[in-house]
C-alpha positions in Angstrom: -7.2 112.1 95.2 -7.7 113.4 98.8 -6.6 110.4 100.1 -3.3 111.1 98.6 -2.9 114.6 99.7 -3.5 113.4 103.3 -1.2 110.9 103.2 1.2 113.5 101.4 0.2 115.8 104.4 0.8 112.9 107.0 3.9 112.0 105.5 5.6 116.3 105.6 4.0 116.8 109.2 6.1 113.1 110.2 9.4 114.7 108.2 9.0 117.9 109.9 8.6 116.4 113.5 11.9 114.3 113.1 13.9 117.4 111.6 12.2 119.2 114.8 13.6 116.9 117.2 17.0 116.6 115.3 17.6 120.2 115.5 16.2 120.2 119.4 18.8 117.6 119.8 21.7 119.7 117.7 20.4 122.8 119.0 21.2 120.9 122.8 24.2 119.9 122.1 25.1 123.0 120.6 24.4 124.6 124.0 26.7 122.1 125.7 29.4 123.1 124.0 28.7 127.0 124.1 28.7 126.9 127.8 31.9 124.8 127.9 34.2 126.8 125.5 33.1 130.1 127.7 34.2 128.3 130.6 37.3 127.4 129.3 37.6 130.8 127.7 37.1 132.4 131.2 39.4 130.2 132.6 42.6 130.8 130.1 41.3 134.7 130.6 42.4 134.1 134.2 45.6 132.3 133.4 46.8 135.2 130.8 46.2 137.3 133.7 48.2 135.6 136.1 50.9 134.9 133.4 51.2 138.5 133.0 51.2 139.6 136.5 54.3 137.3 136.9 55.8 138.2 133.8 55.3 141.9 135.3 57.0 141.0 138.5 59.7 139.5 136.6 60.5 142.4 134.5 60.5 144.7 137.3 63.2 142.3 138.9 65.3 142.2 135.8 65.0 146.4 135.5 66.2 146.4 139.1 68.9 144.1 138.5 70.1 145.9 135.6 69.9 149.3 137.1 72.5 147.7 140.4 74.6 147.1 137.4 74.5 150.2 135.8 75.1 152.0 139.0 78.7 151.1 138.8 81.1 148.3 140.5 80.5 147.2 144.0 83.3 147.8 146.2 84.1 144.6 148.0 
């Protein structure tokens, strides 16, 4: 009988050590790809910033453009 329950016992504490270094190894991986997405987040952060800074610039052209219009016909 208490051979049985040590085995028993040997046999959870061997489970529990593989499921241990399966979720160490998820738990890794996991990490990878955390700390890539944020990089890639950061880096479309910066992109959407840049896109509207031009898209800024370009409005502010356009306004001008429109407002030369508006101001009436250029006499040639």
């Amino acid at each position: 009988m208490l051979e049985a329950s040590l085995s028993q016992l040997e046999q959870l504490v061997s489970d529990l050590v593989q499921q241990n270094q399966a979720l160490v190894s998820t738990n890794q991986t996991l990490s990878a790809e955390l700390a890539q997405a944020k990089d890639e987040n950061e880096s479309l952060q910066l992109s959407l910033m840049e896109q509207e800074e031009k898209q800024g610039a370009t409005v502010a052209r356009i306004q001008a453009l429109v407002e030369r219009v508006s101001a009436g016909p250029v006499n040639a």
